[in-house]
Structures are given as C-alpha cells and as structure tokens.
C-alpha positions as MATLAB code, in Angstrom:
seq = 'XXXXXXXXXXXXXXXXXXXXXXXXXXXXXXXXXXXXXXXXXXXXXXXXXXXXXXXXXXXXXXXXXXXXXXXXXXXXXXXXXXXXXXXXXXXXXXXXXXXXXXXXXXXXXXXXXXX';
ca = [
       9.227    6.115   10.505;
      12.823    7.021    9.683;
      14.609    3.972   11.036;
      16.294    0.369    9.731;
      13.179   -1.895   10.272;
      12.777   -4.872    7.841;
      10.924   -7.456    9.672;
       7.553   -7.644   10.951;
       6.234   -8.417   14.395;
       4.131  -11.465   14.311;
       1.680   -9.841   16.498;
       1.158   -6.655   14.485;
      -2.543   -8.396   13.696;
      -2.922   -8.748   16.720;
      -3.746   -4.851   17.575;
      -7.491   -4.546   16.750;
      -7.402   -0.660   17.466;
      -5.129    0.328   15.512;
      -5.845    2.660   12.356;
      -2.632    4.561   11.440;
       0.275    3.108   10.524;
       3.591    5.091    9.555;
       6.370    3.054    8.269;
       7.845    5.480    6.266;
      11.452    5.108    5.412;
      12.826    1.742    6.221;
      13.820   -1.272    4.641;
      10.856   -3.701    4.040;
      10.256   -5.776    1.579;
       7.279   -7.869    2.426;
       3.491   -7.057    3.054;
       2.850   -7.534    6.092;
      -1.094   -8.920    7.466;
      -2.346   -5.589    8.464;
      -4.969   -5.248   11.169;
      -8.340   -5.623   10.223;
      -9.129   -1.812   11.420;
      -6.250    0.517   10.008;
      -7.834    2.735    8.054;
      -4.494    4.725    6.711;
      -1.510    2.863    5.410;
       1.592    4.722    4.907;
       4.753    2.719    3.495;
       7.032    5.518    1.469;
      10.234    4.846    0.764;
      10.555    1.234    1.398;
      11.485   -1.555   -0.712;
       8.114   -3.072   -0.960;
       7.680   -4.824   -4.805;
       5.755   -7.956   -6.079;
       2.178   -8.334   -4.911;
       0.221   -7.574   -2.161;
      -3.126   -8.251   -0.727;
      -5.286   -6.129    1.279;
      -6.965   -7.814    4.369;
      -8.420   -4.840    5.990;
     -12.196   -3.748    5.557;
     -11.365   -0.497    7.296;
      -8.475    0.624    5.095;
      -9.221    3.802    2.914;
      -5.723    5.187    2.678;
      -2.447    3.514    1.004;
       0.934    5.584    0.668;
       2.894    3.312   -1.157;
       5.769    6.209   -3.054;
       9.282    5.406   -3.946;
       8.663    1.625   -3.507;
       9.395   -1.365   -5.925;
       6.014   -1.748   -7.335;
       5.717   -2.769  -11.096;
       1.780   -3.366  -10.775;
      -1.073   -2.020   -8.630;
      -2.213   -4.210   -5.803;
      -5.946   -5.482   -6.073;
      -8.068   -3.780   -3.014;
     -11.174   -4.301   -5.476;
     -13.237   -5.714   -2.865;
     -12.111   -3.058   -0.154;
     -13.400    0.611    0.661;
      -9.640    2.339   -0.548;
     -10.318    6.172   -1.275;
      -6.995    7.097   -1.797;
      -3.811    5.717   -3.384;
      -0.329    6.964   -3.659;
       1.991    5.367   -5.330;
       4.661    7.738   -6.718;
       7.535    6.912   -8.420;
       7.617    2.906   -8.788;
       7.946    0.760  -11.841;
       4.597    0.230  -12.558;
       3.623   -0.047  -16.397;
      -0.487   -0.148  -16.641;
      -3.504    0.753  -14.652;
      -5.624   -2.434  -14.088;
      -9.085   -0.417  -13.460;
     -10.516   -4.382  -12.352;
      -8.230   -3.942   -9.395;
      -9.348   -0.595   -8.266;
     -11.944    0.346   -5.894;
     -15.775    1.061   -6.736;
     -14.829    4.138   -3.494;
     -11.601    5.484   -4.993;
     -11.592    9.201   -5.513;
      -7.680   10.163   -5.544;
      -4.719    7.862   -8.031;
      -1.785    9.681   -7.928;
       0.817    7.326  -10.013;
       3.382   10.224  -11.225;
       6.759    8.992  -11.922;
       6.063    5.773  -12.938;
       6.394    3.386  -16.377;
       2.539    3.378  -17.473;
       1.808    2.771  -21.037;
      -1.260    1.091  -20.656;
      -4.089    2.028  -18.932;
];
C-alpha cells in the first residue's frame, strides 16, 4: 500500500496461503492472476480499467475505488459478497455478472444510467 508499484511478480500465484491482499495506492494497470485462496482483494486508487477476470474460488471481497473501470467485472461464477467500486467510469449494472452471494454494491460516484 502507498508506494510506486506497477508490475506484478510472476510468482504472486504462486502463494497458496495467502488471503489478504492490500495494494492500495499505486500505479497498476493490469489484473494480475490472483491466488486461488485470497479471500479479500483491495486495489483503491490504482489505475486498473478494461476487464478483468476473477480466478479465485475463495475471494468474497473486491475494493476496486478510484480506479479506471467503465464496466463491472464478471465474478458470476465466484462466492464475491462484497464489492466496492467507488468513483470509476462505469455506466450500467450488468446483474448477469454479479454474484448469486453478493450482499453489499456500493458504485457511488460513478456514470450509471442503466441498470
């Protein structure tokens, strides 16, 4: 959190213990392959945009505020509870893409007209 990163470690995936991840407050751009137990994902303030895929059957939490995101990514097929994504440039809610688990959307500050 709170530094210059904008590349990935190869071997990130390669952590199978790992359920947090803070990346808060750096500079990347792409998605990177995310263990396959993190459970909590938090990427504020980054310049994530485009889409994304979620590889992780653990992961309930994604923190995606103040990013580059003009769409939500698709975690239909994943247990996601909770996602945060504050003040991007997305423009509709695709309900197809969202979790049968979710309980909290928070999408303030965004472009939605369609939902």
């Amino acid at each position: 959190s709170n530094n210059c990163l904008s590349k990935w470690s190869e071997q990130l995936d390669e952590l199978p213990n790992l359920t947090y991840l803070d990346i808060r407050h750096n500079r990347f751009k792409q998605f990177p392959r995310l263990p396959s137990n993190i459970e909590r994902f938090i990427a504020t303030n980054n310049q994530f945009e485009g889409t994304i895929s979620i590889n992780s059957t653990e992961l309930k939490g994604l923190q995606f505020n103040n990013n580059n995101f003009t769409s939500i990514p698709d975690f239909h097929e994943s247990k996601v509870t909770h996602l945060l994504m504050r003040a991007n440039s997305i423009t509709e809610i695709q309900v197809d893409c969202l979790s049968s688990d979710i309980r909290l959307i928070d999408l303030t500050d965004n472009y939605i007209n369609i939902v």
